[in-house]
Residue, then its C-alpha position, 0 to 999 in steps of 0.5 A: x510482436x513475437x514473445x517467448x513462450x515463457x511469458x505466460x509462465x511470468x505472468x503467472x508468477x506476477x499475479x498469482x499470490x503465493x506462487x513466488x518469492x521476492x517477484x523483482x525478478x520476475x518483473x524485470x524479465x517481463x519488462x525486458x520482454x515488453x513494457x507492455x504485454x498482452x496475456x491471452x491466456x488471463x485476458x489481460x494487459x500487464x503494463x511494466x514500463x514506467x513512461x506507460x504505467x504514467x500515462x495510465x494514471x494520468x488520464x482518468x478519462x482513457x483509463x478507470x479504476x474497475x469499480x462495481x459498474x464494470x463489474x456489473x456491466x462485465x458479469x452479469x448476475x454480479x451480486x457483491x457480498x458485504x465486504x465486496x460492496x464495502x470495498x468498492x464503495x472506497x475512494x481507491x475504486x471510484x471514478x469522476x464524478x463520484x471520485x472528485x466529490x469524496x477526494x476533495x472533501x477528505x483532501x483537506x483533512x490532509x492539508x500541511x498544517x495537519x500532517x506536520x502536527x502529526x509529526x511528534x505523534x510519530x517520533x513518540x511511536x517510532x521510540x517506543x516501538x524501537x524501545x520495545x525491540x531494544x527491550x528483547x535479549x540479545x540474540x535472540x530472534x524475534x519479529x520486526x514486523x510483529x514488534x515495530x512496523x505493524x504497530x507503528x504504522x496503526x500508531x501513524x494512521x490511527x493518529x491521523x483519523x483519531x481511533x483510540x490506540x487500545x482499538x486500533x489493533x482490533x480494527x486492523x484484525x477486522x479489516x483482515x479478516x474482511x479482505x482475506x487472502x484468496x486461498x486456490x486450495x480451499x473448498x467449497x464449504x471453506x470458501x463460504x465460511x471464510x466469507x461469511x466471516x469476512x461480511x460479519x467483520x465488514x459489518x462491525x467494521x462500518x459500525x465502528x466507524x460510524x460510531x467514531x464518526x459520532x463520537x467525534x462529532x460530539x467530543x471534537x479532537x486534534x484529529x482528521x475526523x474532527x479537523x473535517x467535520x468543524x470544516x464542513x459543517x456548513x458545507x451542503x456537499x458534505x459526506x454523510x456520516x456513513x458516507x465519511x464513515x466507508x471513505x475512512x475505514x480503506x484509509x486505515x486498511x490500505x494505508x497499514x498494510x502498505x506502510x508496514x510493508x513498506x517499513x518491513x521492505x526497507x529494514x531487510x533491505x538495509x540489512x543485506x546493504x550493511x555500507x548503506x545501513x552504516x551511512x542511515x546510522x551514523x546520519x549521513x545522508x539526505x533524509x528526503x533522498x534516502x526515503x525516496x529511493x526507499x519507496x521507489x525499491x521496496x516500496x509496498x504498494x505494488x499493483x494497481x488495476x484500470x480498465x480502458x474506457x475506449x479503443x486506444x494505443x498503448x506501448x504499441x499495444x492495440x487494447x480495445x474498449x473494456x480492456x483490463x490493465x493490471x499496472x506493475x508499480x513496482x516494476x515500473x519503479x525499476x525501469x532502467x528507461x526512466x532510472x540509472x541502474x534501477x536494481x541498485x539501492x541508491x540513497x543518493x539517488x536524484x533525478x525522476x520521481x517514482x510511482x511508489x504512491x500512484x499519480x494522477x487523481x489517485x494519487x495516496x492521499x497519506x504519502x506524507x505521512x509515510x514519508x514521515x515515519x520511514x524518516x522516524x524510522x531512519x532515525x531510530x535505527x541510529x539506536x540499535x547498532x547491533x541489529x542484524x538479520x536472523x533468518x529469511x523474511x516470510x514474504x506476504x502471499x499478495x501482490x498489492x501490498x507486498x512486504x514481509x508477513x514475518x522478518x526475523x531480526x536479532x539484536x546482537x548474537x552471530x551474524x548470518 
């Protein structure tokens, strides 16, 4: 297959942080090219096509997640840092049989019965978030990130594993600083200082979850920790509290950055949609179809990685055992093979399902619970009529979770 030289360039843009914009645009036209597309030049597969990225995900045996085998197996004198073996040590980057195990112990802490409890809790958070926001001067601009998506999605999984609320805002600092964004300008001496601060918050990070972990054992709650450990008990196959402890921490961190994403992404999309925001005002629409089509268009979680465990066919692309896949979610999510019209916001929108939370065995252990607070969320902007946009959002420099970093709202004052 002959490709426009030009390719390179987009897949450049798609996977160098910071390097673009809104990356929708750019997904469509390397899509438009191939749904599945070889990059010589980074060595690896960039997978776009919706029927494709499905398959990907749907074989755990063909295709793995890179964890620290393949990274130990494919370079050498690999030596992971503290907040690398912490990273690689979570449920997101295992593979069967180690996968099976830990996924099907923290499933139960997800049952229904759990998630629906959770759902007061979320109303709570929505309303005092939005009170917060309702309580600055009209006009005046502020941060919908700062001031409702961040704290109300801690608020959500916070509530869910049962970290205090006055430490939440410090655990989500720790686990920022422990995954910090990759900077191609820094030197030497500043790379290895941001390092180092990176292991230290690991560190602190994997203690204080063990000591959640202790303290719930000690002084049970209504919580996921707390449902797990009356449950598992007796149960021989039952994680260790440090084993629970680094299971739980990347639920907190991933979950927050990709639900504050997600909320940021919807918000500014409603706002450039005023038609669509008047029907989610005035309520008039199904809650569950407007909060699917909200994941498929501007869900957060954009990028997932696996890697081929033997030669195989993929798109009529020939990939060879070891092969690296970097599957685009997002753009999958708006392929106009598998979605009427994919680039419109629908919100009545039927039909086939998207891969906002993944599929297969990784499929996100939280997506209801997400699903929740986007419903809140909804609901809530029924409250603040004259919420309007007040200046172009600053988009995150990362790729797997994307999402405004910084969304100017006002409430009241002149249109844009």
């Amino acid at each position: 297959m002959t490709v426009p030289v030009d390719a390179e360039d987009l897949v450049r843009l798609v996977t160098a942080p910071g390097t673009s914009g809104e990356p929708f645009a750019h997904y469509r036209q390397l899509r438009d090219l191939s749904g599945v597309y070889r990059s010589e030049r980074l060595g690896m597969t960039l997978v776009t096509g919706q029927a494709e990225c499905q398959r990907v995900l749907g074989d755990k045996e063909t295709f793995r997640v890179i964890d620290a085998a393949w990274m130990e197996a494919k370079m050498p004198g690999w030596k992971p840092s503290a907040s690398q073996e912490q990273f690689f040590s979570s449920l997101f980057f295992r593979n069967p049989p180690e996968h099976t195990r830990l996924r099907a112990q923290l499933s139960r802490g997800f049952s229904s019965r759990q998630l629906r409890q959770l759902g007061p809790m979320v109303e709570h958070e929505a309303r005092v978030v939005f009170d917060r926001l309702l309580g600055t001067p009209s006009g005046e601009a502020v941060d919908f990130q700062e001031l409702v998506s961040e704290p109300l999605s801690m608020a959500a999984l916070g509530g869910l594993l049962g970290i205090p609320a006055a430490e939440q805002p410090r655990c989500w600092t720790l686990l920022n600083e422990a995954l910090p964004q990759p900077d191609p300008t820094a030197d030497d001496a500043t790379r290895q200082a941001v390092q180092q601060r990176a292991d230290r918050a690991a560190l602190a990070m994997s203690e204080y979850f063990e000591k959640l972990v202790a303290a719930k054992r000690a002084d049970p709650a209504d919580d996921l920790i707390s449902a797990y450990l009356a449950e598992q008990s007796d149960d021989p196959d039952r994680l260790s509290d440090s084993e629970l402890a680094l299971a739980l921490l990347p639920i907190f961190g991933a979950g927050v950055a990709a639900l504050s994403a997600t909320l940021g992404n919807a918000v500014h999309t409603l706002l450039s949609h005023p038609d669509t925001l008047e029907r989610v005002r005035s309520g008039d629409f199904s809650a569950d179809r407007a909060v699917a089509e909200i994941f498929r268009y501007c869900g957060g979680y954009h990028v997932t990685r696996r890697y081929t465990a033997q030669d195989v066919e993929l798109g009529g692309v020939a990939l060879s055992a070891g092969s690296v896949l970097v599957l685009l979610l997002a753009a999958a999510n708006r392929d106009p093979k598998a979605f009427h019209e994919p680039e419109t916001f629908d919100i009545d929108r039927t039909g086939a399902g998207s891969l906002a939370f993944s599929a297969g065995i990784h499929h996100c252990l939280g997506a209801a619970l997400s699903k929740l607070v986007a419903e809140a969320v909804c609901r809530e902007l029924r409250r603040v009529p004259r919420l309007r946009s007040a200046g172009d959002p600053k988009w995150r420099p990362d790729m797997l979770f994307f999402g405004p970093e910084r969304l100017p709202v006002a409430i009241g004052g002149q249109d844009r």
